[in-house]
N, C-alpha and C positions, 0 to 999 in steps of 0.2 A: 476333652478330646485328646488324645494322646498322636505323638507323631507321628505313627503309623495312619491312623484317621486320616490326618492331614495329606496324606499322599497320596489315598483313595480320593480324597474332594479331588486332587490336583488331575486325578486321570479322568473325572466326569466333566472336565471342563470341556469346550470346545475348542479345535485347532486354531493359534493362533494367526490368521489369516493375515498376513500384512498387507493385503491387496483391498481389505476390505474395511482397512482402517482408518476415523477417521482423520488423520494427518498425511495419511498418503491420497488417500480421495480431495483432502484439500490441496495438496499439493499438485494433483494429477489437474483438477480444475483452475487453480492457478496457471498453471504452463499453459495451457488452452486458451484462457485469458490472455494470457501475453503475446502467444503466439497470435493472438485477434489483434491485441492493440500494435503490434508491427507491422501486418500488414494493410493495418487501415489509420494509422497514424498519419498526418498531413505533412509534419517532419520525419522522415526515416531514420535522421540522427536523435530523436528525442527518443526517451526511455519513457516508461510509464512510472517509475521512480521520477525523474523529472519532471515530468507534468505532474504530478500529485504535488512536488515542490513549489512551481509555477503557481499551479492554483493558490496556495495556501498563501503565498506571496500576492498574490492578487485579492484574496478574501482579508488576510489580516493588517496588509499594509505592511512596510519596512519593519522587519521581525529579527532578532537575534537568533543565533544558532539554535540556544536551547526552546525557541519558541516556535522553530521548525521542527522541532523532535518532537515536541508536543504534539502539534498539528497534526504530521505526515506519520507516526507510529515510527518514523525511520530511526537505528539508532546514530549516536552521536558521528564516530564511526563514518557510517556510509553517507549521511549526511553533508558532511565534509566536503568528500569527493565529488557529490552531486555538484556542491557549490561552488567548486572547484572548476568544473565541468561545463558546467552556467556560466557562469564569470567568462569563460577564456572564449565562450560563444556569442557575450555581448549581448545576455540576456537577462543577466542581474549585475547590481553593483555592489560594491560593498564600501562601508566605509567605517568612520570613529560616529560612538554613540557623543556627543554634544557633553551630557551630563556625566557620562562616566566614558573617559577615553579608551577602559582596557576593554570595554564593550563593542561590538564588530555589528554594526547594521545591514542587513543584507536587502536589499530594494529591489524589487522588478523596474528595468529598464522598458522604453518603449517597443523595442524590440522584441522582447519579453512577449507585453502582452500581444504584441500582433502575432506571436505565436500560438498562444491563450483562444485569439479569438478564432483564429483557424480551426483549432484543436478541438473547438467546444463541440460544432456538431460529431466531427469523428466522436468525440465522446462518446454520446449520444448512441451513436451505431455500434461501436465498440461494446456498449453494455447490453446495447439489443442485441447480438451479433451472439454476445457470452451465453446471454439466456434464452435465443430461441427453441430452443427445445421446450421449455417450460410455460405451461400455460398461465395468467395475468396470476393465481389463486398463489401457485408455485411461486412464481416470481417476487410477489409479496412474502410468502414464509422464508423462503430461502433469504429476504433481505436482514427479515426480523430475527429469525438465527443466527444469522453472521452477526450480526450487532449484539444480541444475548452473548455470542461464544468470547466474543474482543470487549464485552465490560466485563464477564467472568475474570479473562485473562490478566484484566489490570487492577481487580482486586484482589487478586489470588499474588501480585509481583510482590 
């Protein structure tokens, strides 16, 4: 094929549509999520980054930063700041790891979890809330996709 060829394939393509792509459709459904989990959060100060922290602190037990990045997808970065943010709200602790001092153990405080457990049913509605439009069949492929798309993503990094 010569580069002329190659210009004619370029004009039988279809119009690059950004509205109908999927990282703006995830994007646009993200927002809509968030915008659900603010107005039905039980704390109004907690973010939905937060409580995905919260939780993971609550499922893994006292966890090191990098074992927060693991969990939560969040990077190191925002991570940080969440903890940061946690901390000065008297909802995690942090302290020296025992066996290696330069290591920073981050713990859910009691407070913590009585936040957790308020939190749990908003969850709950929060996720039904996201997906009511979608019938139970929907619901299920839409989960199964998002989890195909985020183990592509982390072996493709």
């Amino acid at each position: 094929m010569t580069g002329g060829d190659d210009r004619k394939d370029l004009g039988r393509r279809d119009p690059y549509l950004v509205t109908e792509q999927v990282g703006h459709l995830l994007r646009k459904a993200y927002q809509r999520h968030l915008a659900i989990f603010q107005s039905n959060a039980s704390d109004p100060d907690l973010t939905s980054v937060q409580f995905v922290t919260l939780c993971a602190l609550h499922d893994l037990g006292p966890s090191s930063q990098v074992e927060l990045v693991k969990a939560t997808s969040v990077d190191q970065a925002t991570i940080r700041g969440i903890v940061e943010r946690l901390k000065a709200r008297g909802l995690i602790d942090l302290s020296r790891d025992e066996a290696d001092g330069r290591k920073v153990v981050i713990s859910l405080l009691p407070k913590g979890e009585a936040v957790l457990e308020q939190m749990y049913p908003q969850g709950h509605l929060i996720s039904e809330k996201t997906m009511r439009r979608l019938n139970p069949a929907e619901r299920v492929a839409l989960l199964y996709l998002l989890r195909k798309i985020a183990e592509e993503d982390e072996q493709d990094s």
